[in-house]
C-alpha positions, 0 to 999 in steps of 0.5 A: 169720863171727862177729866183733864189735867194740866199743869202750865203757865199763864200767857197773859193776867186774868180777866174776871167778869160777872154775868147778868146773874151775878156769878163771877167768871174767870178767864185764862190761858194755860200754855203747857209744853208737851210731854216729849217735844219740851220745843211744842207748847199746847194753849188751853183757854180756862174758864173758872166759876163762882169764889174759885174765880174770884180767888184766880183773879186776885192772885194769879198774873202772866207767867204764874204757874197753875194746876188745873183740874177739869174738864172739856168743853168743845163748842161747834159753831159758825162764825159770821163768814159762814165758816164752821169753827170749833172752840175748846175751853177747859172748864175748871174744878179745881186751880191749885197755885203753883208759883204767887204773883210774885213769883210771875213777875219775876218769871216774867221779867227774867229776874230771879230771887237771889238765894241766900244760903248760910254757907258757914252752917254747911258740913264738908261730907266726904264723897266715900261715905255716899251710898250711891 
């Protein structure tokens, strides 16, 4: 079986293409930070077909937060000095939008939404009467 899942960042906006056949293509790379070591970050290039990839380009930017469902492809090939490379690209079925484009620029920009809770409507609760 071959299925990965990710949940991560956008590094940079989207691009999306359309091959000579006329099937949308979309691309981006997923930074996601390691399970254990949050100070490693991993970078998946993601490639997404056909209406899902239309939708990814139209709204996800740098910084949105992304589920990616799919599964791995590894290209082995030569480059032009000689040199076997090896390429990964996640192949997407599924992008499920974690934060809107909105939210990236904000993401991006350092600048957050400020709250507004109506601290009136907000009940004193005394701390003996917590379960825990």
């Amino acid at each position: 079986m071959n299925k990965i899942q990710l949940i991560g960042r956008l590094t940079a906006d989207t691009e999306l293409k359309t091959t000579n056949n006329g099937i949308q293509v979309c691309t981006f790379t997923v930074a996601v930070n390691r399970r254990f070591n949050r100070d490693e970050t991993d970078f998946f290039p993601v490639t997404v077909w056909r209406d899902a990839a239309v939708n990814c380009n139209k709204y996800l930017a740098k910084g949105s937060q992304v589920g990616v469902s799919g599964a791995v492809q590894i290209r082995k090939y030569e480059d032009k000095d000689g040199i076997k490379r090896t390429a990964i690209d996640i192949q997407a079925d599924e992008v499920e939008f974690l934060s809107s484009k909105s939210d990236s620029a904000s993401v991006s920009n350092n600048v957050s939404k400020p709250k507004r809770d109506n601290v009136a409507q907000l009940e004193q609760v005394d701390d003996d009467e917590m379960p825990f």
